[in-house]
NUPAVEX-375551 format. One record per residue (C-alpha): x, y, z. Coordinates in steps of 0.5 Angstrom, whole numbers, plus 2048, in hexadecimal, padded with zeros to 3 digits. Example, Ala and Ser with C-alpha at 12.3 -4.5 7.8 and 13.67 -1.06 7.14 Angstrom:
8197F781081B7FE80E
// end
This chain:
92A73B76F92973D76992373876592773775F92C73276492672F76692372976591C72676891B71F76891571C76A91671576D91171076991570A76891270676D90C70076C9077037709056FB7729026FE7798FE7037768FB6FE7718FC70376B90170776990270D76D9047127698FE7117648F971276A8F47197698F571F76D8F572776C8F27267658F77217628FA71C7648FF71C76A90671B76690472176290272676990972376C90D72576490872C76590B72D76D91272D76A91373076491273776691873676A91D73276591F73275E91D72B75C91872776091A71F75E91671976191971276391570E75F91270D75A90C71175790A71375090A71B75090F71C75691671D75591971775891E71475B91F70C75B92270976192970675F92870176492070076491D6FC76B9226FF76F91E70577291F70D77392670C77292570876C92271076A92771476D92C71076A92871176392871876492F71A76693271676092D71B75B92D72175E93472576193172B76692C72A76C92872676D92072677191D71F77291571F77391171977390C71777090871677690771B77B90272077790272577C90A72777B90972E77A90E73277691073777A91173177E91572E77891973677791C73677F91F72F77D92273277792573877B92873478092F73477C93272D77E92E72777E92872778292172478491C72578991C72379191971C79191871C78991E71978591A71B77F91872077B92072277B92572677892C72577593172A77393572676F93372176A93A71E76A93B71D77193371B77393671676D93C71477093871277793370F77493770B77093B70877793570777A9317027749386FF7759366FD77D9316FA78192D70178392A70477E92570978192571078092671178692D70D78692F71278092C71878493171678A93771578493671B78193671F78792F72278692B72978A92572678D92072D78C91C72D79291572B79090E73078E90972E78C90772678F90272578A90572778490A72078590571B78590671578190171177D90470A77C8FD70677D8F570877B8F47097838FA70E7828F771177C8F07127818F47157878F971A7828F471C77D8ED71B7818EA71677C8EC719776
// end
């Protein structure tokens, strides 16, 4: 997929309550760890935005705050019209070539076991899914995965998908960093 179709969203929207701190403002690799995860994306995507709200960065705010992952998703596809790559915030090991074979799947695609980093080809449709499932009961990224019929890509690299939610996450992922 050519980059200039690509939007590479970073999902940083969460209240980061079980870390104690916001997630996205902890130092790592020599900045914080919201800009590693925008420096990961951006050799890959035209423009890299974040779901939340940072000075400095290109954000997107969340059309429908509270409501999670999708309330990013839902932000994202109503402002961009090409694919799109989701990484969170919280997985400080994601790696960019990682990220490269999610965008190269050409259709909807995420990691075995992993709902999240993911790619979506098709802001429209991604909007569209996610739209319906904030109208529902099940809101999870998983459900929007299930709806739009996504590849699970089989899963290198086990290290690179740890996720930091709390500090004795933080300890385990980043050796105390």
């Amino acid at each position: 997929m050519p980059p200039t179709e690509l939007l590479g969203l970073v999902l940083a929207g969460g209240r980061s309550r079980r870390m104690g701190r916001d997630k996205a403002l902890l130092a790592f690799d020599g900045g914080t760890l919201l800009q590693r995860q925008v420096r990961a994306l951006e050799s890959l995507c035209a423009r890299v935005a974040v779901s939340g709200a940072y000075a400095g960065f290109d954000c997107i705010a969340d059309m429908r705050p509270g409501a999670g992952p999708l309330a990013g998703l839902q932000a994202a596809s109503a402002a961009w019209h090409g694919a799109v790559l989701v990484l969170p915030v919280d997985m400080p090991l994601m790696t960019a070539e990682l990220l490269a074979a999610l965008a190269q799947a050409g259709q909807p695609a995420h990691f075995q076991g992993h709902p999240l980093p993911a790619f979506f080809p098709d802001a429209r449709a991604l909007a569209d899914a996610v739209d319906v499932l904030l109208a529902g009961d099940d809101r999870s990224v998983h459900a929007l995965h299930r709806r739009l019929g996504s590849r699970a890509l089989p899963m290198r690299n086990a290290a690179a998908f740890a996720n930091a939610n709390t500090p004795a996450d933080w300890r385990r992922v980043t050796g105390g960093s």
